[in-house]
C-alpha positions as CSV (number, residue, x, y, z in Angstrom):
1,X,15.7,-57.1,21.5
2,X,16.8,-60.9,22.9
3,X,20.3,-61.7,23.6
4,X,22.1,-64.9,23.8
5,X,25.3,-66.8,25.1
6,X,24.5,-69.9,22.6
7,X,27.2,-70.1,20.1
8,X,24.4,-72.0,17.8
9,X,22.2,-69.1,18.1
10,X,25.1,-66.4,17.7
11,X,26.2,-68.4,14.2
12,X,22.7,-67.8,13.0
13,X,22.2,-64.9,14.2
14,X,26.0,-62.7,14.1
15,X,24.1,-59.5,15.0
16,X,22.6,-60.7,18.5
17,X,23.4,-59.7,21.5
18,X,25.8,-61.6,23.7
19,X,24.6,-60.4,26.9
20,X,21.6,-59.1,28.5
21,X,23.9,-55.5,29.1
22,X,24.7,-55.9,25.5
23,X,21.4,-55.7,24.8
24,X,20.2,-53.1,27.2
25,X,22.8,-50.9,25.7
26,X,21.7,-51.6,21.7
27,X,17.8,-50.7,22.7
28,X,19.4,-47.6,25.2
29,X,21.3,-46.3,22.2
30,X,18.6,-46.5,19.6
31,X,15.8,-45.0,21.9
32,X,18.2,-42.3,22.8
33,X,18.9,-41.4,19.3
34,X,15.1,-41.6,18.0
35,X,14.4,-39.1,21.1
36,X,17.1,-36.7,19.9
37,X,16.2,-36.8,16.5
38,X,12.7,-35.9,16.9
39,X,13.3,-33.1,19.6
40,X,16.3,-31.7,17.5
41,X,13.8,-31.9,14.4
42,X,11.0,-30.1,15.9
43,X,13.0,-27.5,17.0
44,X,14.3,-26.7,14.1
45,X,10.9,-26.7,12.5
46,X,9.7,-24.4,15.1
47,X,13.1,-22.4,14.0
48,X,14.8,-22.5,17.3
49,X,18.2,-21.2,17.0
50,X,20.9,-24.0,16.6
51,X,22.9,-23.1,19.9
52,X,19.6,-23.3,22.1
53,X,18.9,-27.0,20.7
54,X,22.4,-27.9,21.4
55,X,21.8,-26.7,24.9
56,X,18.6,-28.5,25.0
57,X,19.8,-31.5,23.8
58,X,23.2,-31.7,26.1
59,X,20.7,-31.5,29.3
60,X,18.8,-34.6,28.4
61,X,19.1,-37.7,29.7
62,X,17.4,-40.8,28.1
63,X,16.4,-43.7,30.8
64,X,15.1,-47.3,29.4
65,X,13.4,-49.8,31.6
66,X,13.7,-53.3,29.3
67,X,14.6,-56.2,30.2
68,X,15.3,-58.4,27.0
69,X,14.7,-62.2,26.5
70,X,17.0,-64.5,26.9
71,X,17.6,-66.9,23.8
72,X,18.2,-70.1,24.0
73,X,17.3,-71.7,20.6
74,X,16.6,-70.0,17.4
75,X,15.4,-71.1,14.2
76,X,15.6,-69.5,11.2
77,X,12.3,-69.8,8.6
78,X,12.7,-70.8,5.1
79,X,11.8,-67.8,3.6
80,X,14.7,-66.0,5.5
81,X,17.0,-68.7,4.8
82,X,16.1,-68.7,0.7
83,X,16.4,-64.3,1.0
């Protein structure tokens, strides 16, 4: 995940980041929903009852360590810009 305070870069790219806490917060959220997803999963496939996931699940606390890059310039290839 990059982020990046270039307007350039944030015209070619509309779904980047603006900030590095912008970033943190997209990888944060989509770790922290794989991880929940696969416990909440397995559980269920191990046919542990609903309220004791929820239980689980409620006491968990997800921690990422990233520090995303910081772009400057961006250039998109040809192939992506013919679809």
């Amino acid at each position: 995940m990059a982020y990046s305070t270039a307007p350039d870069v944030q015209a070619q790219f509309p779904g980047i980041a603006s900030s590095e806490g912008g970033a943190q917060a997209i990888v944060q959220r989509l770790v922290m929903q794989t991880v929940f997803a696969v416990l909440e999963s397995q559980a269920r496939n191990a046919l542990v009852p609903d309220a004791i996931i929820s239980t689980i699940l409620n006491q968990l606390e997800v921690r990422v360590n990233y520090t995303p890059l910081h772009c400057r310039k961006a250039i998109r290839s040809l192939t992506e810009m013919d679809g």
